[in-house]
N, C-alpha and C positions, 0 to 999 in steps of 0.2 A: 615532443613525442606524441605523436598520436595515436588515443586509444579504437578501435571497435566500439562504434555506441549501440545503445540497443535498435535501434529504427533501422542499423546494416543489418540486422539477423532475424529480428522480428518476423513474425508472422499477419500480415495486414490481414486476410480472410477468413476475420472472425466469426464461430459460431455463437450466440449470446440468447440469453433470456431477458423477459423482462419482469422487472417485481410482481406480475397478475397473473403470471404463465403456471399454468396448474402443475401440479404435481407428476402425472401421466405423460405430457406432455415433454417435461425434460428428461424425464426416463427415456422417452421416446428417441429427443433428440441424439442424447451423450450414446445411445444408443447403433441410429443411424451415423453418428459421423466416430463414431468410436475414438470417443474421448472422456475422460472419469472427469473433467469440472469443466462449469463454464461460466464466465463472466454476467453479471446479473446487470441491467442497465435501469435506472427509474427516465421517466417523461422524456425527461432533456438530454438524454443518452451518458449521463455520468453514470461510471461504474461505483456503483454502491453496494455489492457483494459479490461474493463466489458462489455458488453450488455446486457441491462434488457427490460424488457417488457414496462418499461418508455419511454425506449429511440426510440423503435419500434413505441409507440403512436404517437412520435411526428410527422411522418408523415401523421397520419389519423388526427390529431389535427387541422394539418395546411394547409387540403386539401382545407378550404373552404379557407384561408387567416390566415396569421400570429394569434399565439395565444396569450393572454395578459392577465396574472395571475392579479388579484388581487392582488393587496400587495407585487408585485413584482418589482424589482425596473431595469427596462431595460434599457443595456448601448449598446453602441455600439458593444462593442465587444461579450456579452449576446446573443444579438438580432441577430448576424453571427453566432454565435453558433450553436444556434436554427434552423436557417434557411438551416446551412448545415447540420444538423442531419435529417431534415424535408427531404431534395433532394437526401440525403447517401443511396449509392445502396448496397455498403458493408460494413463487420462487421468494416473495418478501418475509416467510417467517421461516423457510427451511435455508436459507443461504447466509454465509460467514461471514460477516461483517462489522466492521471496515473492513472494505477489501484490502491485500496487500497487493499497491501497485507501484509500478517503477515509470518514471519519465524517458519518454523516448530519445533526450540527449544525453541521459543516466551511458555509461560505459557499460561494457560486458562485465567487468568485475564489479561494479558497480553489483550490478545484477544478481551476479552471482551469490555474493555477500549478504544480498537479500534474502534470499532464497534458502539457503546456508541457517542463516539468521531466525527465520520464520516456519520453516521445515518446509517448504511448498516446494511445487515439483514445479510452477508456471507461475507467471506474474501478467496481469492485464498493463500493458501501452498507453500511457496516458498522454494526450498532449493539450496543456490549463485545464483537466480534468474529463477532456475526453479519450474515451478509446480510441485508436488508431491501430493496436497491434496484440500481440501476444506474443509471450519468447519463454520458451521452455527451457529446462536442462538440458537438451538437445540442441538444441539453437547455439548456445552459450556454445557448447563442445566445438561446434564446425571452426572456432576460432583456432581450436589447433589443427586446420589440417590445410593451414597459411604452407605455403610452399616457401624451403630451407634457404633459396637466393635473396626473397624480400624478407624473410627476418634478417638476413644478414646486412641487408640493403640499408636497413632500417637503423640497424645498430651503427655502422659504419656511420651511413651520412646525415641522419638525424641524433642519437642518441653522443659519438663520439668528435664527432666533425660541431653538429648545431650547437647541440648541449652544453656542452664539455670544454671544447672550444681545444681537444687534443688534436694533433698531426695522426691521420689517421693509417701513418707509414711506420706509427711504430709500435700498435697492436695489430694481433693476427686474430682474425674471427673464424673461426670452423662454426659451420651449425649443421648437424646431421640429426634427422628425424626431431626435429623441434629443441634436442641437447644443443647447446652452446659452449662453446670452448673460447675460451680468451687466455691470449697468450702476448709477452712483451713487457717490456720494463716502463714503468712513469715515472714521475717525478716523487711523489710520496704517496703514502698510502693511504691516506685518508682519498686521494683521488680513485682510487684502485676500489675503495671500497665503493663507494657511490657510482662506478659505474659499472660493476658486480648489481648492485643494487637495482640499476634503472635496465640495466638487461633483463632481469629478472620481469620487471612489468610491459617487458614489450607484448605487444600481444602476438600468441601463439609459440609464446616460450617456454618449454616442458620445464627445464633444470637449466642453471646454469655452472660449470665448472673453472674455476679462477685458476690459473697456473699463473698470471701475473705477477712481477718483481715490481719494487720499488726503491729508487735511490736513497731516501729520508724515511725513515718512522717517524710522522712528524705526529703521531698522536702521542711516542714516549716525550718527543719535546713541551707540546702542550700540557703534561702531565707535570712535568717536573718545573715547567713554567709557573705552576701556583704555590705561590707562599705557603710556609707551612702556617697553621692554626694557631694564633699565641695559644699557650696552656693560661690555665687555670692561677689568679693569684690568690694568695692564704693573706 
């Protein structure tokens, strides 16, 4: 089964900075291309941080004195943090670092999971540690709007035919607006589940609905297949 990797969705025309790029200057930019973060590049063009529009506030934050979040729990080293992102004249002391970035054979879910994972709205493209691309939450999404014949396409002759290695005469596949329907009897359920399962990660699959029968519950058989536990001797 193949997934969406990121380098299909990616965005290659990247806007970036570089670790010496003044403060005014990425205002400027995020500005001009209307965008809130952008990948920070040192020499050799590895991405070695973000800069967002966050990290830019903290200086107007802290123009009048230190800021002090609510519910936030400030330690010493937090509180230096802050205060040198607050006085950073360039993109190397005001931007987030490590960047969080994904590999360009990394999958869309892959991706996403990152993203999910780390709260970011965008991930820098890396390919052995250089940029190559950018793919936003946006990016990620276009993967649902795969047209309903090549999901089906995909289930059928990769997923139940390659996979699975079932006659694929004797499930019925509906897929309207990204839902998936699966319909027809197999042989036991344990198969039934697992390709319930790998429908699920096709890409551009909203939901999937199982109506599927099975001749055998071979999971009650597997079950009652284990000896019971000797008890306890006194």
């Amino acid at each position: 089964m193949n997934h969406h990797r990121v380098d299909a969705v990616m965005t290659t025309d990247v806007v970036t900075v570089h670790t010496d790029t003044p403060f005014k200057e990425i205002v400027r930019v995020l500005g001009q291309h209307r965008i809130s973060a952008v990948p920070v590049l040192d020499p050799d063009k590895t991405v070695v941080g973000v800069v967002s529009e966050a990290d830019l506030l903290r200086k107007e934050a802290d123009s009048e004195g230190p800021t002090r979040l609510p519910g936030t729990v400030h330690t010493p080293r937090t509180v230096r943090a802050a205060r040198g992102k607050a006085e950073a004249e360039t993109a190397a002391g005001l931007m987030t670092s490590p960047a969080v970035t994904i590999d360009r054979a990394a999958t869309v879910g892959q991706a996403a999971r990152a993203m999910e994972r780390h709260d970011v709205k965008r991930l820098p493209v890396v390919d052995h540690g250089q940029l190559c691309g950018i793919v936003s939450r946006c990016d990620l999404l276009r993967v649902f709007l795969r047209p309903d014949d090549r999901i089906r396409d995909e289930i059928l002759d990769e997923v139940i035919r390659r996979d699975l290695w079932i006659d694929p005469a004797t499930v019925t596949v509906r897929v309207a607006d990204g839902v998936v329907h699966l319909e027809g009897e197999l042989e036991n359920k344990t198969t039934a589940r697992i390709l319930t399962r790998m429908c699920r990660g096709v890409d551009g699959v909203v939901q999937v609905h199982d109506h599927l029968t099975y001749t055998v519950d071979d999971t009650k058989l597997k079950t009652s297949a284990i000896p019971p536990r000797p008890g306890r001797r006194l």
